[in-house]
N, C-alpha and C positions, 0 to 999 in steps of 0.2 A: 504494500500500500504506500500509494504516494503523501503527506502530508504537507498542507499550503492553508495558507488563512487567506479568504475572498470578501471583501468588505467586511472586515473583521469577524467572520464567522470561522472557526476551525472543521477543514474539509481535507476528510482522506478518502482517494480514489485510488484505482483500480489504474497501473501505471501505462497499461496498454492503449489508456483514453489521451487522447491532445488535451493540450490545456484551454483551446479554445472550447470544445466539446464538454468540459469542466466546469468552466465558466458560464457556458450557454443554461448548463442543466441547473449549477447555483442559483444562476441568477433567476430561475423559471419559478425554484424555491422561494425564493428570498420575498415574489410576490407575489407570492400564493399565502404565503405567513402574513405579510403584512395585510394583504387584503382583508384576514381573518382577526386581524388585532392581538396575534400572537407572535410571542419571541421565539425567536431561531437560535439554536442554542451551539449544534454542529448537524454536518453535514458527513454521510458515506454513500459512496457511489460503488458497486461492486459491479463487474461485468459478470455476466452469466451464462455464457453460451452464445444468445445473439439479440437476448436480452440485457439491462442494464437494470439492477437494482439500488434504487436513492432510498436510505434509510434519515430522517432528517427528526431532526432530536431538538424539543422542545426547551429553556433555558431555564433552568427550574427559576421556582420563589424563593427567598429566603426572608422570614419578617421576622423581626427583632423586638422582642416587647420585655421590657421592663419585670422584673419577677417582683414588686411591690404591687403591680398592677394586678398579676393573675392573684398574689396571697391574700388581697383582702376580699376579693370573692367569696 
């Protein structure tokens, strides 16, 4: 697997793909996520035969809350 970060998104492909080919499928990603109002977190591109599998991984949450906050519940 190849690894490259594409507008800041980290994306490992399958080395046998062009980079332009890489790019085209990223980017197909990148707005299809935003259209949905969800973050892009990474990106895998596997070839498969003659097929190509994009597995694309959402950015998790992380929220931070105060533990005074949850004890006096």
């Amino acid at each position: 697997m190849c690894n490259t970060i594409i507008h800041g998104i980290p994306v490992e492909s399958d080395p046998s793909l062009s980079r332009e080919e890489i790019n085209k499928l990223v980017y197909e990603v990148i707005q299809s996520w935003t259209w949905e109002g969800r973050k892009l977190g990474k990106v895998e591109i596997i070839r498969d035969g003659q097929w190509m599998q994009v597995h694309s991984y959402e950015q998790p949450f992380i929220q931070v809350v105060p533990m005074r906050a949850t004890l006096q519940e």
